[in-house]
N, C-alpha and C positions, 0 to 999 in steps of 0.2 A: 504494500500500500504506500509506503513510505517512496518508494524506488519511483512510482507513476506518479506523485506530487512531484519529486523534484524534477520529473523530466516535462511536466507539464510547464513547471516554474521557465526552465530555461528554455525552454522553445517563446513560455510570455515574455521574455524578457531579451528574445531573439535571438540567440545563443541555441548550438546544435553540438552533437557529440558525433568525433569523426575518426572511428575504429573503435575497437573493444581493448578489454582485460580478459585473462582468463582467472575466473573465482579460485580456481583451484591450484593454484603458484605460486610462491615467494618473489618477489620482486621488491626494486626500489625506481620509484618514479622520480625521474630527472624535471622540475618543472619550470620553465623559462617563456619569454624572458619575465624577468620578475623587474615591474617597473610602475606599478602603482599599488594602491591598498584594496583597491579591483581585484586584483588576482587572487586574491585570497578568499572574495565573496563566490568568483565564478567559479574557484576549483571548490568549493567547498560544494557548492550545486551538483557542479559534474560530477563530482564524487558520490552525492546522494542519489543521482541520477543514471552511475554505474551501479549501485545496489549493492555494493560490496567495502567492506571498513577495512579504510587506508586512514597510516596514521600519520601524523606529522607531527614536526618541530618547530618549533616558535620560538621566537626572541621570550626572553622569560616575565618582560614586563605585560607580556598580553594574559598570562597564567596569577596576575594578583587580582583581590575583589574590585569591583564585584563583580565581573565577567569571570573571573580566573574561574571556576568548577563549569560554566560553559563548554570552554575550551578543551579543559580535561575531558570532559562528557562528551566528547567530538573525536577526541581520538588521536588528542595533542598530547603532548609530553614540552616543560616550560624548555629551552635552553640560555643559561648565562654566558654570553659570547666573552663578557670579560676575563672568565676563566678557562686554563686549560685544562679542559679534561678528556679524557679519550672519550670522545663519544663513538667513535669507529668501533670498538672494541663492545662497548655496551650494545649498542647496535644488533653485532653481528650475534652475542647471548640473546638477543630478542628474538633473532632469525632461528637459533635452534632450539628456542623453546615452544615456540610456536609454527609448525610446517609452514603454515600457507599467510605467516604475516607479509604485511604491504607499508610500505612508508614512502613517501612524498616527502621530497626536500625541491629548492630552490636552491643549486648549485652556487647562484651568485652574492645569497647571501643579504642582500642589499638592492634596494632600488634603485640605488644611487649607480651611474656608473662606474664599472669597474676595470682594470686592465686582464685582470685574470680571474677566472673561475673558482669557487673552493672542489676541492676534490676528494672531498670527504665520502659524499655517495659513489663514487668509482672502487675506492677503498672498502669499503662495507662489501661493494658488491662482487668485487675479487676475492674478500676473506668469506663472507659467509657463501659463494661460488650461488650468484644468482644471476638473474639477469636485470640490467635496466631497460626500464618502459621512459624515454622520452617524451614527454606532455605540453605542446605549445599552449599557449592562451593567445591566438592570435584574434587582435581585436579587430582586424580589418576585414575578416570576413567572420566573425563572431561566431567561432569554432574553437572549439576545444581538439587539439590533432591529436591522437595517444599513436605515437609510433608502433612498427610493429619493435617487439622484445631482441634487446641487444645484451650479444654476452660478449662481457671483457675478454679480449685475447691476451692482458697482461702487458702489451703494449701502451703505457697511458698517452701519448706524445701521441700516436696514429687513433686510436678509442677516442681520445678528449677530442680531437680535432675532425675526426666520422661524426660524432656527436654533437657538436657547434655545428655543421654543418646542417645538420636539420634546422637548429634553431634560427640561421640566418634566412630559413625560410617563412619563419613569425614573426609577423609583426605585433609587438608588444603596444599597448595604451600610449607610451612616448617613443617614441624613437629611439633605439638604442644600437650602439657600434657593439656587434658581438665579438669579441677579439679570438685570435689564435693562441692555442694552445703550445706550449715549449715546455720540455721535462727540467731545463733549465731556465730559471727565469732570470733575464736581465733586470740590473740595477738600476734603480734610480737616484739621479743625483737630486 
């Protein structure tokens, strides 16, 4: 019941889903570009409107009251970006305690742009040996794209750069320069 409201929602609200998920798989969704507070309304739809609980990660100030037990109750877990901590590792304990968990991240971390990607969901999904599901939010034709399922070949430099390569094909809410991938990142002065 729940799955036919949200796909009724985003067809009202003119927005369409364009590929599937398979319910019964482990994966981590790549979702880009991430460039307004949009993206987080429409993937949350799409998400209800796949029918299936993917979780996600959040900056930790959206997880205090009085929304904070919303968020939770959605399927979020809070994160403190000021701290290090392995999330890659906690992560990939979540993948084998659960067969067929899903998590949603936004690679770049920030709305803001950026020169380089985080590559923390590439990492999860080499250790806990899954696949990534790449997910535009492109506003320009008001589609949600779910790539088909990509497994890491352990190459991150050729992977990250196959990968942005979809994404160069979304247009995100603002305009955004999707930059290339290097396993070595040059300096800035």
């Amino acid at each position: 019941m729940m799955t036919s409201l949200f796909r009724r929602l985003l067809r009202l609200i003119g927005w369409q889903l364009e590929g599937q998920v398979d319910p019964n798989s482990a994966f981590i969704m790549a979702v880009g570009p991430h460039t307004s507070n949009w993206d987080f309304i429409i993937g949350i739809i799409g998400r209800g409107a796949l029918g299936t609980q993917i979780n996600f990660l959040g900056k930790h100030q959206l997880f205090i009251p009085p929304w904070g037990w919303l968020f939770k109750a959605m399927g979020g877990s809070p994160v403190d970006r000021r701290k290090h901590n392995n999330l890659v590792d906690a992560a990939v304990q979540l993948y084998q305690q659960q067969p067929y968990y899903k998590l949603a991240l936004a690679p770049e971390g920030t709305r803001s742009p950026v020169t380089r990607w985080k590559t923390g969901f590439y990492h999860i999904a080499v250790k806990a040996n899954i696949d990534i599901v790449p997910v535009g939010l492109d506003f320009k034709r008001k589609t949600i794209v779910i790539s088909a399922p990509f497994k890491p070949t352990n190459d991150i430099e050729k992977d990250m750069n196959a990968l942005l390569d979809f994404f160069r094909t979304i247009q995100g809410r603002h305009p955004k320069v999707i930059p290339s991938y290097s396993a070595t990142p040059t300096k800035t002065k």
